[in-house]
N, C-alpha and C positions, 0 to 999 in steps of 0.2 A: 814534268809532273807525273808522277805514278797513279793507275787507275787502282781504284776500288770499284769492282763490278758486286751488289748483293741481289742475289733471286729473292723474289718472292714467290716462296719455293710452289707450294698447292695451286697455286694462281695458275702458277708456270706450266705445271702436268697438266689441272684442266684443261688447258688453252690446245696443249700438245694432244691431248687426245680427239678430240674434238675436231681439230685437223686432220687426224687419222685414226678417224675410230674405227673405220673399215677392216685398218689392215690386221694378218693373222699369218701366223707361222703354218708351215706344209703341215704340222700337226694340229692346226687349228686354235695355238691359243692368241690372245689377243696380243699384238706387238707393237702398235704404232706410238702410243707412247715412250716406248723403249726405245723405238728408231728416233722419234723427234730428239729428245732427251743424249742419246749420243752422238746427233748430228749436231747437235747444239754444242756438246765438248768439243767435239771437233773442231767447231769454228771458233772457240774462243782465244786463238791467238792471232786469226784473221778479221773476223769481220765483229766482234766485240775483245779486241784485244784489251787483255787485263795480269797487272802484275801482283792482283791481291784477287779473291773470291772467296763469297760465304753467303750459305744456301739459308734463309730465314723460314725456321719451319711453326706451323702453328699447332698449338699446345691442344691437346685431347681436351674434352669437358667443358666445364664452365670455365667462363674469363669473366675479367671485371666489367665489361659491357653487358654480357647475360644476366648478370645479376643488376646491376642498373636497369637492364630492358630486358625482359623472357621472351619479348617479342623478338631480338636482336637477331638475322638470321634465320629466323625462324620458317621463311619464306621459300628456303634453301630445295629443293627436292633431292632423296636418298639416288644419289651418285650410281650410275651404271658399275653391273656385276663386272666387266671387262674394262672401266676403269682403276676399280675398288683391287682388284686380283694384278696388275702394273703398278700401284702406286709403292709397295714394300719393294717391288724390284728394283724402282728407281733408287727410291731412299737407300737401300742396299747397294746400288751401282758407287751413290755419294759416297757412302762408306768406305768400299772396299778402296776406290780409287784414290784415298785421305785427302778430300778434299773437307774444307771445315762446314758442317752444318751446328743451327743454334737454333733448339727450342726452350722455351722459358713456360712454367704452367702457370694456368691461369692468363697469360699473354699470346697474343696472336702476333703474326710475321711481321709486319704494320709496325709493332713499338720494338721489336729489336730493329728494321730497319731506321727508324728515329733514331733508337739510342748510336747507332752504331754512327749513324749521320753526325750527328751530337757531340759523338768523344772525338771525330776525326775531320770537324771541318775547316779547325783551325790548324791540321796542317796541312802541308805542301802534297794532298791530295784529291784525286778527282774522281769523284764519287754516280757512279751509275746504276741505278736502281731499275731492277727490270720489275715490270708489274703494270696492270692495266686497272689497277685499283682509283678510283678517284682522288680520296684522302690522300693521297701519297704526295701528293702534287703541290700539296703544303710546306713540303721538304724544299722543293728546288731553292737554287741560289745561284745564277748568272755563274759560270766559271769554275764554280765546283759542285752543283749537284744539279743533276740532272735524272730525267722520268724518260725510260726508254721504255715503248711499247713495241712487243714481240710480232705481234698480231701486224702490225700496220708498218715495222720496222721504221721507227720515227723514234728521234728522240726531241723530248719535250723542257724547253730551258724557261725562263720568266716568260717572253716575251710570246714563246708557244702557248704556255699555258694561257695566258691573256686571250691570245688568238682563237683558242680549245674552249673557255670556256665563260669567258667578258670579262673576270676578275684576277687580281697578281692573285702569286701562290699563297700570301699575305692572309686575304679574304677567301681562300677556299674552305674553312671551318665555318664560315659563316654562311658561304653560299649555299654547301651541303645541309644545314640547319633549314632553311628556307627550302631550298627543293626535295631535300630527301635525297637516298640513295636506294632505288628498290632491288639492287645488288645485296643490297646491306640489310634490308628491311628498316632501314631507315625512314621515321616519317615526316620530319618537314612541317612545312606550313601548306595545308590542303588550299591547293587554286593558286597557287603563285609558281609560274615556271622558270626554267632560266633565263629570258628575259625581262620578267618582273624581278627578279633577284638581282640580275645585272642593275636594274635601274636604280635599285633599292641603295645597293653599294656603291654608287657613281654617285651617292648624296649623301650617304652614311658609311661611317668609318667602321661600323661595326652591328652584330645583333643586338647587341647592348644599346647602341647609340641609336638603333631605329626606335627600339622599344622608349628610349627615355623621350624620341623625339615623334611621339607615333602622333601626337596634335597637328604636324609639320607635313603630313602625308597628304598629299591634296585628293588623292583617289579616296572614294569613300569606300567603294568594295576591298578596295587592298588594304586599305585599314580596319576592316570588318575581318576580313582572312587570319589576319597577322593578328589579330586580339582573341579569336577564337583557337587558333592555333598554338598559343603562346609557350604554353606549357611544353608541347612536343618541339617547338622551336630550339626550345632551350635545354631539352634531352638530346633530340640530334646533333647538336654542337660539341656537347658533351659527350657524344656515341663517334662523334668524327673528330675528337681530339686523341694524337694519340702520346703514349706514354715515353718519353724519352731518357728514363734513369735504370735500365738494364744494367746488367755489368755485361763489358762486349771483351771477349778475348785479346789479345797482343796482334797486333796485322800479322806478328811473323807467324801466327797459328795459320792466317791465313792466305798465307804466299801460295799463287799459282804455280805450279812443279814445273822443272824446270825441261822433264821428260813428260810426253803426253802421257795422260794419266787412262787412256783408253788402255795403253798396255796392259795394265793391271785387273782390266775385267775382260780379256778375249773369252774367255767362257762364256759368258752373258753374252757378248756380241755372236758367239757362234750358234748358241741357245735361238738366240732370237736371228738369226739368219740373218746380219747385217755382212756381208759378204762385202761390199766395197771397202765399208772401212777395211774390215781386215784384212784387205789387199793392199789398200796402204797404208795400213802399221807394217 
């Protein structure tokens, strides 16, 4: 079975800088992003071997969630000056090395990685999603989709995710509804955690089904929570649902080459004083 590996691309640089936000070129400008980002190619025929890749990038402006919630994100604070000055470097690294990237406007990374899930899981491939996003986790499927996290190098299948967070991938729109995402600015049902949410769904099949069954709820504060909260219940459901009708490119767009594609930016690498690899290109 052939791998499809997709980043979730901005998630991905966050994480990388953050890591090494520290580091900086003899001339002082910020590189660690850059190094994480080609240490990362580097490894992608060793320790995340893939015979497809495609960088899901998210869209400028408003999405269809900002307009459903203004709140949505809103929580975000304005990104460091030396992450903001690496991120077109990276994106340009994607470039120059033709490897396939996919923004959609109005859409975030989130529903091209769905759609892309979507049009390719009925075939004879295996699908790895890098991202430490919650919602993503909705995606898995035992044997073909899986949630790799960068950060914790883990990769997350049904039975993870069960373990990660009490509910299958099934009930993760429903769970996020109930607790919120304050990654997302998402808000949830105020005072119910994810332990009450686990409990919630180990008796109910759905938001829907708590609400139609909220007389059934023997706690009186949790059905006090959940009647007051109703409304953003059922926005965050809809804030964590994500879109899976993109149109995704042909895989052959996005076949992993079959020469390292680090070739193709030694500039950049020398730029940014990554000196090992290019001792072993």
């Amino acid at each position: 079975m052939k791998t499809l590996t997709i980043i979730d691309t901005f998630g991905f640089f966050f994480r990388l800088y953050y890591a090494m936000s520290g580091l900086r070129t003899r001339d002082g400008k910020p590189s660690g992003m850059v190094h994480g980002f080609a240490n990362f190619i580097d490894s992608l025929k060793g320790e995340y071997e893939s015979d497809y890749l495609i960088f899901a990038l998210d869209s400028k402006g408003e999405t269809f969630r900002s307009k459903l919630d203004p709140n949505y994100k809103k929580n975000r604070p304005t990104p460091p000056d030396a992450l903001l000055a690496q991120l077109p470097i990276c994106i340009k690294m994607i470039e120059n090395m033709g490897l396939c990237s996919m923004g959609v406007e109005g859409y975030e990374a989130d529903d091209i990685i769905a759609s892309a899930v979507k049009k390719f899981k009925d075939e004879d491939i295996f699908i790895r999603v890098v991202s430490h996003d919650k919602d993503l986790y909705q995606l898995i499927k035992n044997n073909k989709v899986e949630i790799y996290s960068p950060a914790k190098k883990e990769s997350y299948d049904e039975e993870g995710c069960l373990e990660k967070y009490g509910v299958h991938p099934s009930k993760i729109r429903d769970f996020l509804a109930i607790v919120g995402d304050t990654a997302d600015n998402i808000p949830g049902v105020k005072g119910i955690g994810e332990k009450g949410a686990k409990n919630l769904l180990d008796e109910f099949e759905s938001l829907e089904d708590i609400y139609e069954n909220i007389d059934k709820i023997s706690n009186p504060r949790t059905q006090k929570l959940l009647l007051e909260s109703k409304e953003n219940a059922f926005l965050s459901k809809e804030l964590a649902t994500l879109y899976y009708d993109l149109e995704i490119p042909n895989l052959e767009k996005a076949k992993f080459p079959s020469s390292n594609p680090l070739l193709k930016i030694t500039g950049t690498l020398e730029e940014y004083s990554l000196n090992r690899l290019l001792a072993d290109l």
